[in-house]
N, C-alpha and C positions, 0 to 999 in steps of 0.2 A: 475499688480496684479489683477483688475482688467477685464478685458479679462482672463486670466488665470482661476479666481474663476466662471467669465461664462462659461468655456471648462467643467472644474468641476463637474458643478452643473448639465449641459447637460447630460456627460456624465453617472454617476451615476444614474441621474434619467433614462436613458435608461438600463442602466445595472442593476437597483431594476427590472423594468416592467419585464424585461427577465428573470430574474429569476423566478421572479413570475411567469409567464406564463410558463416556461419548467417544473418549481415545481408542478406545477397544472397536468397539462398532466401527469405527470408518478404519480403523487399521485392517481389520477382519476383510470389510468390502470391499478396501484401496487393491489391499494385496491380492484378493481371491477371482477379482477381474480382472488385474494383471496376469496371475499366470494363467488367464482362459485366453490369453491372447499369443501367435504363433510368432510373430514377429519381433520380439522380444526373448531376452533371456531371462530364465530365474534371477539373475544376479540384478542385471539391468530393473524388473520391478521391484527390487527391496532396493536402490540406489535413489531410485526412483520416489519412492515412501522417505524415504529418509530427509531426500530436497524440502520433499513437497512436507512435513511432519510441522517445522515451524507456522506453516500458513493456518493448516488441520488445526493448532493448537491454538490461534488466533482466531480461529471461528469457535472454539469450543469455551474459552475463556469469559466471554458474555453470559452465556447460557450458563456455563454453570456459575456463576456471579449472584446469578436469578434462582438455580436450584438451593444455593445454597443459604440465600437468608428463606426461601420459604421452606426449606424440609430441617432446617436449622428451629427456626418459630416454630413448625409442627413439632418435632419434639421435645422440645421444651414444654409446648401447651401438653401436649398427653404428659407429662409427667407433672405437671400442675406449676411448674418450676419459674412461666413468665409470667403467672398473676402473683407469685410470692415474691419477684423477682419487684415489681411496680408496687406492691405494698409494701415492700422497703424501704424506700424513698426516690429508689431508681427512675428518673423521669422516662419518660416517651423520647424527650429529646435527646437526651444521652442514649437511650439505646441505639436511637437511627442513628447517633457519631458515629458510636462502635462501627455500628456494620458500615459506614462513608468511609471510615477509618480502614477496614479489612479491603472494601472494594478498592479505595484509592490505591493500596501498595497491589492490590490486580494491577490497577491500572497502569502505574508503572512497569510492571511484567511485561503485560500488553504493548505498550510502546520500545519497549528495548526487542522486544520478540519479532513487531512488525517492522520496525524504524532500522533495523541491524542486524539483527540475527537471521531472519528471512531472507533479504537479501544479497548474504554471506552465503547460505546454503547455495542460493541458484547462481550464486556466479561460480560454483565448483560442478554446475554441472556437465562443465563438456569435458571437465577433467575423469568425473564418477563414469558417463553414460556416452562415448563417440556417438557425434549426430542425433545429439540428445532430439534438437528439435523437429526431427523428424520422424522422431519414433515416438513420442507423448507430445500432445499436442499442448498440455499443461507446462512444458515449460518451454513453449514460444514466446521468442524476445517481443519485445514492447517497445516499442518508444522510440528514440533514435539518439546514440551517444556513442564516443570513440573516446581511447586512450587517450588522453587532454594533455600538455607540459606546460605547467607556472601557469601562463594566464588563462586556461579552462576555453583554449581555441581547438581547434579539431582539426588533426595533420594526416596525412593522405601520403603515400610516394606510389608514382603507377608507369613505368614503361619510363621514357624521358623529364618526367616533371614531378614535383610534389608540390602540395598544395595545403593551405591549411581555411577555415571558414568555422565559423561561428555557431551556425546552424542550419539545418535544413528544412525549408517550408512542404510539405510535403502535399499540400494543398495547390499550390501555385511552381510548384517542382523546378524551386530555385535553388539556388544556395548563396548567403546570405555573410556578408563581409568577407569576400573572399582573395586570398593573397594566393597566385598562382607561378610557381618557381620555377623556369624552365635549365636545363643544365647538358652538357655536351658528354662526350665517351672519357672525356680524364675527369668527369663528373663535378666542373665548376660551373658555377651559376652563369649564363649566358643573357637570361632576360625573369623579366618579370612585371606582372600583369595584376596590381590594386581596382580590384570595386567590389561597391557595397553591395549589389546583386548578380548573380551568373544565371539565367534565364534557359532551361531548357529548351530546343527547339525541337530537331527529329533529326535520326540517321546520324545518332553522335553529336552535332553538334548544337553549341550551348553559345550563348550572347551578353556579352558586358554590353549595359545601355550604356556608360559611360565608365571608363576605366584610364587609370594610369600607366604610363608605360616607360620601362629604363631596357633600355637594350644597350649593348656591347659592357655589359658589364663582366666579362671575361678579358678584356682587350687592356690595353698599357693606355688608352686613352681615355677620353672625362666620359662616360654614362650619358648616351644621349635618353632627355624624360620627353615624355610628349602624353596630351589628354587628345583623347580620343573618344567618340561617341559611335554604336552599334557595332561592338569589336565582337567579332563571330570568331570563335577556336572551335578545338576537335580535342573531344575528350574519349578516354578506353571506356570509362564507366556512361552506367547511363543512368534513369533514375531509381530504376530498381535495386540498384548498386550501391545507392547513395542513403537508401533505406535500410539497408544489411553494415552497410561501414561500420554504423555506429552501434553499439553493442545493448542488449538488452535493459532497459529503464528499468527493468524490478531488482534490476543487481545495484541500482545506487541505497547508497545509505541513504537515513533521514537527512543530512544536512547534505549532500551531493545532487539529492532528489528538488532540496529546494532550492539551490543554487542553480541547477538545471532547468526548470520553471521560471524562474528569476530570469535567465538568459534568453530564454523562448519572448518571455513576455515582452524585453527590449526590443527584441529583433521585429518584435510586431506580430508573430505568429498564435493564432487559435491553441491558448493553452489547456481548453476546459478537459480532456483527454486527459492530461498530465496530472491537472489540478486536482482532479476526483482522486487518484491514488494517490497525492501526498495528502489531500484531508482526510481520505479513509483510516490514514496510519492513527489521526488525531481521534476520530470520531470512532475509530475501535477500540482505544482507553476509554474516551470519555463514557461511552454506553455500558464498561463495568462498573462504574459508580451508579449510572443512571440504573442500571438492572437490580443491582442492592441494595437498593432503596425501594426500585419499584414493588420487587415482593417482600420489604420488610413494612408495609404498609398493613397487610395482616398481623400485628401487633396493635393496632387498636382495637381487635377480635382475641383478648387472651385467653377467653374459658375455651375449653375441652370441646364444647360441643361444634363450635367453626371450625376442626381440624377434622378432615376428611383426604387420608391420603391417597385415596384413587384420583380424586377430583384435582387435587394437586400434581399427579404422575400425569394426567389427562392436559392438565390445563401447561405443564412447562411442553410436553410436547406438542401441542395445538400453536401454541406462542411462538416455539423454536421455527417450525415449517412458515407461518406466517410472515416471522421477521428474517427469515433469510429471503425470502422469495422479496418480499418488499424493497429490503434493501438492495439484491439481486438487481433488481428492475431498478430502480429511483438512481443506481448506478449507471445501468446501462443510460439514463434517460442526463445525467450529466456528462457520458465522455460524448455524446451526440450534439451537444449546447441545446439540446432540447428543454432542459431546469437549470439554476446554476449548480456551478459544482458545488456551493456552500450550503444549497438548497438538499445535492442531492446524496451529502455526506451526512450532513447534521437534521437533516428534516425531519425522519425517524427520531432522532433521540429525544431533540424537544418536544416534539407532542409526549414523549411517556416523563418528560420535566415539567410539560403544562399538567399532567393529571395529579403529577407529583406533588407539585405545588396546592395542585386545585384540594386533592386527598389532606394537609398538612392543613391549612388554611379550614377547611370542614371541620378538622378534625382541634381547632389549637384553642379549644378552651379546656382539654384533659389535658392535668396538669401532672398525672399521674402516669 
């Protein structure tokens, strides 16, 4: 125990330093090209920093994950501390727990940080910043979502009608399950108009291929229904309306996020765009474990002379530019359906879990 709570305490303290110092540098850079910018107020880019700080912190969490079992093993090896540490009785395999042990409670950081906390921040941003999204291009809405009531349908009121649907395909610039309420000047329902697709045309207006219909339901008399096929209306909105209704997708929680994809997917619509951001949330926990293990793999190098901390400074920041650009891209290339999006969240982490494996497996006749 022990030994253990010295691994511990090592490691962490290298993994606070690193945060600290990645947090510093892009705070320094975040802030310092905000205020070279005219169009913006001082106040507006520290409002601004402060939205954006949970995401910053989500990219920094990995990396230092990684700094910190290797400049953790580095100093332990200069003080001679993990060859005395394994001549103890202390295996190889207990030390890699320890530090699965420390990455894991990252990991969970990481998921409350991305899954909640993040997109807590950006949904206060129109409150912190008026016309946020037009003044940081960083926190433009995403996605397509509206105030929802009980069953997670999406309600509208515009001029004479309101209307509620499901979702909207923005490929094929329909809108999908849609119950449309028409109503008079003492504001009771007069008619109303059921189908499962509302088909954009041009110049307003929009096409139920087949739709239900009750009119005079304002009247002392029974609701006449009737099924109708290519039932043409006139709508205020058009499509680019229908893309703004629904409110930013980085402002849902984890489970609102997958609820939301859930619904997309029924409806039939190209979820891989959506899909990428809710397994990003997963595959940015999972690659804290995967990083603290990967440089705690230099522990089968315990003498003195493998500890080289230039080579070490060199090698976390060569890694860091590599793996973001990688996953940068392998991103772009799932919300495109160009890879899947399971390919193009978790693709990166497993190959550094194949070498992972491959290093353990080389390595698993020291039993020391």
């Amino acid at each position: 125990m022990i030994l253990k709570n010295l691994i511990l305490i090592e490691w962490f303290k290298a993994f606070i330093a690193s945060v600290f110092a990645l947090m510093l540098l892009i705070t320094v850079s975040n802030l310092v090209s905000g205020f070279l910018r005219d169009n913006v107020t001082a106040a507006e880019v520290f409002f601004n920093f402060i939205i954006e700080a949970p995401s910053f912190l989500a990219r920094v969490l990995p990396i230092s994950c990684l700094t910190a079992s290797l400049f953790s093993i580095n100093k332990l090896k200069n003080r001679n501390e993990l060859t005395a540490i394994f001549a103890s009785g202390f295996t190889r395999k207990q030390f890699f727990s320890t530090i699965a042990l420390a990455s894991f409670f990252v990991c969970l950081m990481q998921l409350l940080l991305t899954g909640f906390i993040d997109p807590w921040a950006r949904s206060k941003r129109h409150v912190l910043i008026p016309e946020s999204d037009s003044k940081f291009r960083n926190l433009e809405g995403q996605g397509l979502r509206a105030s929802t009531i009980g069953s997670g349908r999406i309600w509208y009121k515009s001029g004479n009608y309101f209307f509620s649907f499901s979702s909207f395909n923005k490929d094929k610039s329909e809108l999908l399950d849609v119950t449309l309420y028409y109503f008079g000047s003492d504001y009771k329902i007069s008619r109303r108009i059921k189908g499962q697709r509302l088909r954009n045309l041009e110049d307003g207006k929009w096409l139920f291929p087949t739709a239900i219909i009750h009119n005079n339901l304002d009247n002392q008399i029974f609701p006449e229904k009737r099924i109708e096929s290519d039932v043409e209306i006139s709508l205020d909105e058009g499509v680019e309306d229908f893309k703004k209704i629904e409110s930013d997708i980085t402002t849902l929680p984890l489970n609102g996020l997958v609820d939301y994809v859930s619904r997309l997917r029924r409806s039939g619509i190209n979820t891989d765009e959506y899909s990428v951001l809710l397994y990003d949330k997963f595959a940015a926990a999972f690659v804290c474990v995967v990083f603290g293990l990967l440089a705690s793999v230099a522990a089968y190098n315990p003498g003195r002379r493998s500890s080289n901390m230039g080579k070490n400074i060199a090698f976390v920041f060569t890694f860091t530019v590599i793996y973001w650009l990688t996953t940068s891209y392998a991103t772009e290339l799932g919300k495109s359906s160009k890879i899947s999006p399971l390919i193009a969240s978790f693709g990166v982490p497993l190959l550094f879990c194949i070498f992972i494996a491959h290093t353990f497996y080389s390595n698993r006749k020291l039993k020391t």
